[in-house]
N, C-alpha and C positions, 0 to 999 in steps of 0.2 A: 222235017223228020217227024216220023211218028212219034206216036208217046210211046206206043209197048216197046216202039227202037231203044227210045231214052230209058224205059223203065228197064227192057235188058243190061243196057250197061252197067245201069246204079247198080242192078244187082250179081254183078262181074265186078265190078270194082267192090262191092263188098265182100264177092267170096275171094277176091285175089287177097283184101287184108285179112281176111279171118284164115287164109291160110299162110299168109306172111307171118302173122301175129304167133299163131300154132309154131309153126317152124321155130320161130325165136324163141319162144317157152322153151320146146326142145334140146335148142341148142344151148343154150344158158342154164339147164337143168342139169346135160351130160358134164359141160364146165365146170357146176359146184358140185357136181357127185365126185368129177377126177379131183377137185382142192380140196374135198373131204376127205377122202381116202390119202390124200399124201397127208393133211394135217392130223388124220389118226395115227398114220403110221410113224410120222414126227412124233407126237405124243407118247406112245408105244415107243419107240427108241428113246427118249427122253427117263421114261418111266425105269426102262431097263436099266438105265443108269444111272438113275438116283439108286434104285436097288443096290446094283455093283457096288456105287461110294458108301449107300448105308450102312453096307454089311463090313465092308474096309476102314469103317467110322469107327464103326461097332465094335470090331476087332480089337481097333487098335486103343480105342478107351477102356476095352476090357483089361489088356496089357497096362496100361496106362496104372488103372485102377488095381490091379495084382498085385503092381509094383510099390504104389501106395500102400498097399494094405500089411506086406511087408515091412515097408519100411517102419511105420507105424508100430507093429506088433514088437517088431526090433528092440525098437525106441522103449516102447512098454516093457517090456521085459529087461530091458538094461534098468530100468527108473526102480521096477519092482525087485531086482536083485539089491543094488543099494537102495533102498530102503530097506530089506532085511536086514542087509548087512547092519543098517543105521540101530535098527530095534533090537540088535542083536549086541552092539556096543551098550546101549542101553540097558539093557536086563544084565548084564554084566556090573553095569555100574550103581544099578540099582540091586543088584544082589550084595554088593560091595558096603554099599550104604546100610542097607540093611542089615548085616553082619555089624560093623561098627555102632551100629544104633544100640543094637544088642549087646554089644559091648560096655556101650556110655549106659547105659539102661540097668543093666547091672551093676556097676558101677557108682551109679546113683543110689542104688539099692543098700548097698554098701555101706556108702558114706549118713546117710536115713537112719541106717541101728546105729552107726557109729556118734550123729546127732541127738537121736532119741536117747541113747547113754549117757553123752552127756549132759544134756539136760535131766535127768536124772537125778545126777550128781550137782548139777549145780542150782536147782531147786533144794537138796538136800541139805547142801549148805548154805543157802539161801534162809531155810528154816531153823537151821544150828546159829547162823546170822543174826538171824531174828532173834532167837531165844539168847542170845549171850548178849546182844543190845538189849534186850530189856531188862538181865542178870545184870548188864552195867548200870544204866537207867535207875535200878533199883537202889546197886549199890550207890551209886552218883548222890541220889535225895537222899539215904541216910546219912554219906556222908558230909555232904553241903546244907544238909537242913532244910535245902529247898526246892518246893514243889516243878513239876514241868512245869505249870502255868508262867510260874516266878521265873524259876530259868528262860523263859521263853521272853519274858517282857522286859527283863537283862539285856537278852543278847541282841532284843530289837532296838533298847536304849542307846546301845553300845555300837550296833550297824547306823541307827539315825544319827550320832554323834558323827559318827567317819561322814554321813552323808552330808550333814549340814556342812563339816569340815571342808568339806571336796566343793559342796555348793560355794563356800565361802570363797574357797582360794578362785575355784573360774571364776566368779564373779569379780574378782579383785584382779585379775589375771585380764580377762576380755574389756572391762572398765579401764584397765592401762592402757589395755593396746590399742582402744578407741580414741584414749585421750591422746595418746601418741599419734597415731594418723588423724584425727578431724581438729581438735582443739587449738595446735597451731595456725591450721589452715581458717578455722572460723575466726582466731581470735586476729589474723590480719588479713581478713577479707572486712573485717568488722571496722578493726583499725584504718583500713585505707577507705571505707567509707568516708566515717566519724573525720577524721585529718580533713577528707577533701570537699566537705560539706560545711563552709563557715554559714552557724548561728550564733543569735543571740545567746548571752546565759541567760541571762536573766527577761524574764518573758513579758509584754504589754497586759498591761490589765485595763480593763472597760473603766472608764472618768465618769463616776454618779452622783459626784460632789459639783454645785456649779456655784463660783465665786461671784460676791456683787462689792459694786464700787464702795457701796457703804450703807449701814443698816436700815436708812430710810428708803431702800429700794424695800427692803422686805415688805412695808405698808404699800406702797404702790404694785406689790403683786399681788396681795393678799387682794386688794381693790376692795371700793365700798361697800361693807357686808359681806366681804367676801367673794364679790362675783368675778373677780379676774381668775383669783387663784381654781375657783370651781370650773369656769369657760377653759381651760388651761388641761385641767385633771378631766375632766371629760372627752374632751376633742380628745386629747394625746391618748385615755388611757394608764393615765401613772397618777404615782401618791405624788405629791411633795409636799417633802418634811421639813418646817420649819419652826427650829428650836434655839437656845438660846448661843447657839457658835454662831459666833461672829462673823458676820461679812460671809455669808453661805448658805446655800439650799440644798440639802440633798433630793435626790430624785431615785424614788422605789417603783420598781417594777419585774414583775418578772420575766417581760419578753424584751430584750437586750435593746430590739430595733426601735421600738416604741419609749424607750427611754432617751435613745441617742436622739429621736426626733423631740422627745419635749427638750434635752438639755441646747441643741443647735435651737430652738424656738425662743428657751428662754434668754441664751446669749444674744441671740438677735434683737429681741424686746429689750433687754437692758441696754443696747448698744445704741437702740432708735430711743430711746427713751417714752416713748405715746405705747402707754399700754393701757388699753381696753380690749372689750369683747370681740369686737370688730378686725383689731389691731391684731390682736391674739388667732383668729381665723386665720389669715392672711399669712403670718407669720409660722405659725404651725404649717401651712399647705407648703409657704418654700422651703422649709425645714423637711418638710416626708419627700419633696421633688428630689431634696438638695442628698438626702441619704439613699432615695432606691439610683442615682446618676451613679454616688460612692457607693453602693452595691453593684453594681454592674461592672462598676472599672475596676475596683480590687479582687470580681471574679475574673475578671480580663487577666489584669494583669497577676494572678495567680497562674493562669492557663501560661503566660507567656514569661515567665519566669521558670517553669519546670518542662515546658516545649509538650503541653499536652493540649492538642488541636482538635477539632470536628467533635468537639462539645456540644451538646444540646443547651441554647439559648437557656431555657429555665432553669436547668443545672449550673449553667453559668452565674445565674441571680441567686440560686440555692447557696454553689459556694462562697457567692460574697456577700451574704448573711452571715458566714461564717468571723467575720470582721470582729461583730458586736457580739461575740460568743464567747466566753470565758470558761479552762476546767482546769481548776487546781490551779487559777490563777494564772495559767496557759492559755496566751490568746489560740482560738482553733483553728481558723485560719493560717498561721503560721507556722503552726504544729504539724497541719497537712501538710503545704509546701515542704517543710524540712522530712517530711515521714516521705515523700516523693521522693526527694534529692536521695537520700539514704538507701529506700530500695531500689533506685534505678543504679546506685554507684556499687549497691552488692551485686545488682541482675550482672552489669556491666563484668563483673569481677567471674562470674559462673558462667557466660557466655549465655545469659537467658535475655530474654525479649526487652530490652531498657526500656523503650518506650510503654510497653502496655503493664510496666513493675513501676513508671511512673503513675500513670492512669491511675491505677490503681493504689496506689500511696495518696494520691490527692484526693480520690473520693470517700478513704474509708471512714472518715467520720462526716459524710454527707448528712444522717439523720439528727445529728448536734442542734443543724442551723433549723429544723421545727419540733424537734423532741418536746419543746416549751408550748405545743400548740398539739399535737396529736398525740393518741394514747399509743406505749410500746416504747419500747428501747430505742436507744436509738443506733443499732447494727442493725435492727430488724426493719427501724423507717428508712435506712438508708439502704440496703437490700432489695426495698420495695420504690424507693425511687431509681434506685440503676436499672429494675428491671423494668419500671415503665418507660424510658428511657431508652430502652432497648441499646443496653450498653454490653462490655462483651460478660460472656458467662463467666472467664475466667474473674474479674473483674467485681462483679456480684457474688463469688467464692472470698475472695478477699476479703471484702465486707463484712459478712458474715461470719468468716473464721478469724477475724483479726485481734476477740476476744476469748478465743475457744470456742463459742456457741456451738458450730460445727465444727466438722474434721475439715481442715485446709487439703483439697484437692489436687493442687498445683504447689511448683515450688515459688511462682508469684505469692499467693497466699502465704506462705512461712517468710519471703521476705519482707512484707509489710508486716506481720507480726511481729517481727525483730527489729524492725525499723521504726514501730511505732512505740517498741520495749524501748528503744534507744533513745528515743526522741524524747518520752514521759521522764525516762530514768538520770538522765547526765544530769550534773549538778546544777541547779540553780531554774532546771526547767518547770520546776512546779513548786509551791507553796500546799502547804497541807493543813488543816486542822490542828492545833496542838492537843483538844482532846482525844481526837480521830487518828491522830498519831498516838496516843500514851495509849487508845483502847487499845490501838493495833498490836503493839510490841507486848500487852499485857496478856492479852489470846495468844497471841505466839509462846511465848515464855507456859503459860498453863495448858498447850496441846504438847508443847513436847516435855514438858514436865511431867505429865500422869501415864509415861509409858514404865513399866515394870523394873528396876534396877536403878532407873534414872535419879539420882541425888539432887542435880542442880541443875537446873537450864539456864542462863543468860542469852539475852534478847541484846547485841552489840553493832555497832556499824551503824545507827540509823535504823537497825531492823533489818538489814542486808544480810546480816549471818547471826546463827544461834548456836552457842556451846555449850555442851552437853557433859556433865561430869556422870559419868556411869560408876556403880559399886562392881569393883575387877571382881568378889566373888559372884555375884550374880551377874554378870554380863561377862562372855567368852568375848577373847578376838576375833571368831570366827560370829557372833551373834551381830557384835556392833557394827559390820557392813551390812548385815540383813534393817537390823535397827535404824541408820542412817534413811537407808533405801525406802525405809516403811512409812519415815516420819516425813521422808519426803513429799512421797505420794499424797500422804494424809494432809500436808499444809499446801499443796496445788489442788488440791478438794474442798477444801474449808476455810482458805485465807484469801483476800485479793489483794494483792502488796503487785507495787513498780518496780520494774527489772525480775531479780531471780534473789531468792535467799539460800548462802551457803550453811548445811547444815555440817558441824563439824562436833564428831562426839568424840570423847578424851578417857579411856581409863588407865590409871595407874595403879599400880601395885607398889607401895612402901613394906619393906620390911626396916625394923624399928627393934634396937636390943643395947643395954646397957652395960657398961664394961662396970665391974664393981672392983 
C-alpha cells in the first residue's frame, strides 16, 4: 500500500473523531441545557413557595404577636388600676394620720403651758421653801445655840454611832453564823485527825552529855599534853567540855550530825579502851560511816512510815539529818512524820489528795536539817531544796507558806499549816525557854494593855488567851467586837506564839448605892 493510501486514512479516521467528538459536545450540551432549565424552574417553584409560607408565617406571628400585646396591655392596665386603687387607700390613711398628728400636736401644746404653769408654781414655792428653811435654820441656831457647822458634826456623831451600831451587830451576827456552819465541822475534822494519829507527848531530845566508867578515863582522853582530846576536837569539829561532873563529858557543837559522830566515837574509844591519835582516826571514820548508814535509814523509814514514795535519794539523806535536829526540844524528824500523819488524816477527811497532803507535811521543815550550815531561813532553804528537786509545786507552796511567809495557794498548804500548829501546840510537844516564855506573855499583856479604855490585861492559859477588863464608860458593846477584832489582828502582826491566842474582853457595868 501506499503511503498517501495510509496517510488518507489517518486523516479519515481523524476527521471521523473530531466529528464524533463535536457531536458528543453537542449532545451533552442540549442534555445540561434541558437539567438547567427544569433545575431553575424547580428552584423558581420552590422559591414561590417559601414566599406563600413566608407571607402565612408572617401573618400568623403578626396574629400571634396582636394577641400578645393585648394580653399584656390588659395585664398592665389591671396592675395599674390596683395600684391606684392601692395609693388611693393610702393617701386616705395618711390623710387620717395626719389629722390625728394634729390632733396629739395640739394636744401636746396644751399640756407644755399647762407644764410650764406649773413649774412656775412650783419653783415659786420652791423659793418660799427656801426662804422659810432658812427663817427656820435661823430660828433653829438662836434657839439651840448652835452653829450649822455644830449641828452638822452632831448629827454625823449620831449617824456614825447607828453605823458603827449596825457594823457591830453584822459583825456579831455573820461571826456566829460562820461559827455555826465551819467551827463544828473544823473542830472534828481536827479532832478525828489528832484521835487517829498516836504520838508521843513527850518529845526525844539530842544526847550531848557522854558518860564514862570512871574519872580516870577523863586523863586518858585528855592524852599526853593534851593531844588525844585536840585529835578528837579537830577531826570531829566539836568542843568537849570537861569539868568537874563527875563520871562525864559534855560534847558542844552547833551542827547536831557532827556531835552525834564525836559522841558514837567517843563511846567507842571508851568501850575499846586504846586511845590515841591513830585509834581516834579510825574510830571517828566508823562513827561518820556508822551515822550517815542511820541517816539513810531513818530517811527510809520516815518515807515508809507515812507511805511517801519516789523521793529523791538526797532528799531522802536531807530528811534523816532531820534525826539529830532538835526545836523547842522537838525532835524534827518526828515532828514531820506526825505533821504528815495529820495533814494526810485532814486531806482524807475533805476529800483532797492524801498522798500529796502527806508529801507535803513531811517535807515542810526540810531546810531545818542545813539551816546550821547555809545562810536564810529555813522555809526559804527548804523551798529551794523542793525546787531543785524538782518536787511538786503544790508541795513547795506548802513550804513556804507553812509559816505565813507567803499566801498558802492550795488547800494542801492550809493543811500542813494546821497540822504543823497541831503538832507544835498539844501538850508536852515542845519545852520553851522560861525567860522566852515570861518575855512572851509580858509583850502580850503590854500590846493589849495600851489600847484606849483598856484597864487591865491578863496574859492566862500559858499565854493561850488574854483578858481584857475595859472601862463600860469608855468602851461601848458595840466598840468591844471592833476592839477584840483589832487587838487580834495586831498580835498575828507582832507576836510569834504556838497554836492561836483567845482574845476575850469583859466589860461590866456595877451600879453601887447604899440603903441608909
Amino acid at each position: 500500500m501506499e503511503w498517501y493510501h495510509i496517510l488518507f486514512i489517518v486523516l479519515g479516521i481523524l476527521a471521523g473523531l473530531a466529528l464524533g467528538f463535536g457531536l458528543g459536545v453537542l449532545y451533552r450540551k442540549k442534555i445540561a441545557e434541558r437539567e438547567i432549565g427544569s433545575a431553575e424552574a424547580e428552584a423558581t417553584r420552590l422559591i414561590n413557595e417559601a414566599i406563600r409560607s413566608g407571607e402565612s408565617r408572617k401573618k400568623e406571628m403578626l396574629l400571634e404577636a396582636k394577641d400578645e400585646i393585648h394580653k399584656t396591655r390588659t395585664e398592665i392596665d389591671k396592675e395599674v388600676k390596683d395600684r391606684r386603687s392601692e395609693l388611693s387607700k393610702q393617701e386616705r390613711r395618711l390623710e387620717q394620720k395626719e389629722a390625728s398628728l394634729d390632733k396629739k400636736s395640739e394636744a401636746f401644746e396644751r399640756k407644755e403651758e399647762e407644764l410650764n404653769k406649773r413649774l412656775a408654781k412650783i419653783t415659786e414655792a420652791q423659793n418660799q421653801a427656801e426662804a422659810l428653811q432658812r427663817q427656820q435654820l435661823q430660828t433653829l441656831v438662836e434657839i439651840s445655840g448652835l452653829t450649822q457647822e455644830q449641828a452638822r458634826q452632831q448629827i454625823l456623831q449620831t449617824v456614825e454611832d447607828d453605823v458603827r451600831h449596825d457594823a457591830a451587830m453584822k459583825i456579831k451576827q455573820i461571826e456566829a453564823q460562820t461559827k455555826d456552819e465551819a467551827e463544828e465541822m473544823a473542830r472534828e475534822i481536827i479532832a478525828t485527825a489528832i484521835q487517829r494519829c498516836a504520838a508521843d507527848h513527850a518529845a526525844e531530845t539530842t544526847v550531848s552529855v557522854v558518860a564514862l566508867p570512871n574519872d580516870e578515863m577523863k586523863g586518858r582522853i585528855i592524852g599526853r599534853e593534851g593531844r588525844n582530846i585536840r585529835t578528837l576536837e579537830t577531826i570531829t569539829g566539836v568542843d568537849l567540855i570537861i569539868d568537874d561532873t563527875p563520871e562525864a563529858i559534855t560534847v558542844s557543837s552547833f551542827d547536831p550530825i557532827r556531835r552525834e559522830v564525836a559522841r558514837l566515837a567517843l563511846e567507842k574509844l571508851i568501850a575499846d579502851g586504846r586511845i590515841h591519835p591513830t585509834r581516834i582516826e579510825d574510830m571517828v571514820e566508823k562513827a561518820r560511816k556508822e551515822v550517815d548508814r542511820t541517816i539513810r535509814e531513818e530517811g527510809e523509814r520516815a518515807c515508809y512510815e507515812t507511805g511517801v514514795h519516789n523521793l529523791n535519794p538526797e532528799l531522802v539523806k536531807i530528811l534523816g539529818r532531820q534525826k539529830y535536829r532538835t526545836s523547842y526540844g522537838q525532835n524534827v524528824l518526828n515532828h514531820s512524820i506526825e505533821v504528815a500523819h495529820v495533814a494526810g488524816l485532814m486531806a482524807s477527811e475533805l476529800g483532797v489528795d492524801v498522798t500529796l497532803a502527806k508529801r507535803a507535811g513531811l517535807l515542810h521543815d526540810l531546810g531545818k536539817a542545813i539551816d546550821h550550815e547555809v545562810e536564810g531561813s529555813h522555809v526559804q532553804l527548804g523551798a529551794d531544796l523542793a525546787r531543785k528537786y524538782k518536787e511538786n509545786p503544790v508541795v513547795v507552796n506548802a513550804i513556804e507558806a507553812h509559816h505565813g511567809d507567803v499566801e498558802p495557794k492550795t488547800v494542801i498548804a492550809v493543811l500542813v499549816q494546821a497540822a504543823d500548829a497541831i503538832s507544835a501546840a498539844r501538850p508536852g510537844a515542845r519545852r520553851e525557854n522560861v525567860e522566852n516564855y515570861i518575855r512572851r506573855l509580858q509583850k502580850l499583856e503590854e500590846l493589849t494593855g495600851g489600847y484606849p479604855g483598856v484597864e487591865k490585861a491578863y496574859a492566862i492559859q500559858a499565854g493561850r488567851e488574854v483578858r481584857i477588863m475595859v472601862k463600860p464608860e469608855v468602851v461601848s458593846e458595840d466598840n468591844m467586837i471592833l476592839m477584840a477584832r483589832d487587838i487580834a489582828k495586831r498580835i498575828e502582826a507582832e507576836l510569834e506564839y504556838p497554836g492561836q491566842i483567845k482574845i476575850n474582853v469583859i466589860r461590866e457595868t456595877k451600879a453601887v448605892e447604899y440603903a441608909k
